[in-house]
N, C-alpha and C positions, 0 to 999 in steps of 0.2 A: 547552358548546362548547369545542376544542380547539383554542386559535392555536397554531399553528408560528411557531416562533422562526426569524429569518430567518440563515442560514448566512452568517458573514462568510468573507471571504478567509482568515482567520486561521484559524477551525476548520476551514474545507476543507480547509489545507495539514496541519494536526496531525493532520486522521484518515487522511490519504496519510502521514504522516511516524507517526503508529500502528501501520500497516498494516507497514512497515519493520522497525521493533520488534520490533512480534512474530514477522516469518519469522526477525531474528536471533535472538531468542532462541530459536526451535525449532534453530536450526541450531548455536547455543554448546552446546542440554545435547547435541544429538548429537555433537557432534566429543566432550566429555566424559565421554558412559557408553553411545555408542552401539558397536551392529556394526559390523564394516566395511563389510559389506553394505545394513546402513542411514543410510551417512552416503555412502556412492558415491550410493545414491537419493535422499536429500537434497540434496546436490550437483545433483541430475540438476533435481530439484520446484524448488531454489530460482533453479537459473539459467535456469529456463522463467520462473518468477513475476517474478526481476529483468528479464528482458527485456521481460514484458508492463509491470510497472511505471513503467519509466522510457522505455518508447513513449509512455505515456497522459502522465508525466511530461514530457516532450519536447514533445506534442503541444498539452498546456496553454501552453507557455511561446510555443510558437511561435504559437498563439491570442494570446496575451493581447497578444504585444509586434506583431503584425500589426495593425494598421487596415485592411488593402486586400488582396484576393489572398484564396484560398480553403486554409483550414488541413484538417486533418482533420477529418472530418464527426464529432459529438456521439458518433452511434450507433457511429460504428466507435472512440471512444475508450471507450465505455463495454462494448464485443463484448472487447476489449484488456481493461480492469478489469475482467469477468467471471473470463475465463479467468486472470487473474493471481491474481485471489483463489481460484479452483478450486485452482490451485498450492500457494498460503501453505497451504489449508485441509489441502491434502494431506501439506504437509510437518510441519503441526501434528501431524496425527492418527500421522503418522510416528514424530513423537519424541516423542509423548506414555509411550512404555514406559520412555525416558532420563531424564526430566524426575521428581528425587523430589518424592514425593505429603506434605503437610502431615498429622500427624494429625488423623485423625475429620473433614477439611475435602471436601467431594465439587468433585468438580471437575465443578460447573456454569459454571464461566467459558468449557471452551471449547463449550461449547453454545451459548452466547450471544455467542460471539465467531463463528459461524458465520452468525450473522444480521449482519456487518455488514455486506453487502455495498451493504443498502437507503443506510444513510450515506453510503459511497462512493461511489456511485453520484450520491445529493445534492452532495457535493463537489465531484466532477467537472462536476456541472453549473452550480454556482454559477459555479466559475471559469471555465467556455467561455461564459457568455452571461452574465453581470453585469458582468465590467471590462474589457471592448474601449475603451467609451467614456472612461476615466478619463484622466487626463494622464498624460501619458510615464512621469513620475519614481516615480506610483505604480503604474504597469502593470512596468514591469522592478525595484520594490519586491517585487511576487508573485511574477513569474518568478523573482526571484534566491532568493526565500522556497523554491520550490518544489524547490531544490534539495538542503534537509534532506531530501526525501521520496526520494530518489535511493537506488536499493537498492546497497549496496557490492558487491565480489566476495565469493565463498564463501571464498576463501581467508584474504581479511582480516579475518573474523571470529571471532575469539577463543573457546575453549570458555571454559565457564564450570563 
C-alpha cells in the first residue's frame, strides 16, 4: 500500500518557486548561446508562461488571505497552471540546443521534468483549500511566501 505524504504549504510554494527556476534558467542559456530569432521566441513563451504564473500566483494569495467573498474558482487556477506550464515546457524544449550537454550524461531530466505538472497541479491545490481556516499571521505568512514563486521580467534575467 502506498501513503501519500501530505503537501505542506511549504513544498506547494518550492514547486511554484521550481517552476520559476527552471523557465529562468532556459531563458539565461538562451540570451547566452541562443539565435536571435530564438531568444525573440523565448521572450515571446516566457512572458505567456509569467503571466499565467503569477495570475495562479495572485490568485492563491488572494484565496488564502480572503475568509469571505468568492476568489477565483480552483479549476480556473489550475486551466491558468496548465497553460503556463505548456509555456515553461515550450521555452525548455526551445533552449535546450543553447544549453551545453554534460559528457556521455543523456538528458532524461527534461523528460521527467515534463511530468510535473501532476505536483503542481497538487500544490495549487493544497494551498486554495487547506489554509483559508488558519489564523491571520499564518495565512499572509503563505501569501508573502508565495511571492518567491513570482516569475521576474525577461529582461532582468541574466544569461548565464
Amino acid at each position: 500500500m502506498v501513503v501519500e505524504r501530505e503537501i505542506t504549504w511549504q513544498d506547494a510554494v518550492a514547486t511554484l518557486t521550481t517552476e520559476r527556476e527552471r523557465a529562468e534558467a532556459a531563458v539565461a542559456a538562451l540570451k547566452a548561446r541562443g539565435e536571435a530569432a530564438a531568444i525573440a521566441e523565448g521572450a515571446r513563451l516566457y512572458d505567456q508562461g509569467r503571466a499565467e504564473f503569477n495570475g495562479v500566483i495572485a490568485g492563491l494569495q488572494l484565496v488564502i488571505r480572503t475568509t469571505n467573498g468568492t476568489p477565483d474558482s480552483l479549476a480556473d487556477l489550475i486551466d491558468r497552471l496548465n497553460r503556463g506550464a505548456g509555456f515553461r515546457q515550450a521555452l525548455e524544449r526551445l533552449a535546450k540546443p543553447a544549453r551545453p550537454a554534460a559528457p556521455g550524461v543523456r538528458s532524461w531530466v527534461s523528460d521527467a521534468a515534463d511530468k510535473l505538472v501532476g505536483p503542481l497541479v497538487a500544490a495549487v491545490r493544497t494551498l486554495y483549500e487547506n489554509f483559508r481556516a488558519d489564523d491571520h499571521l499564518r495565512r499572509e505568512t503563505i501569501a508573502n511566501s508565495l511571492e518567491s514563486a513570482r516569475w521576474s521580467a525577461f529582461d532582468a534575467i541574466p544569461s548565464r
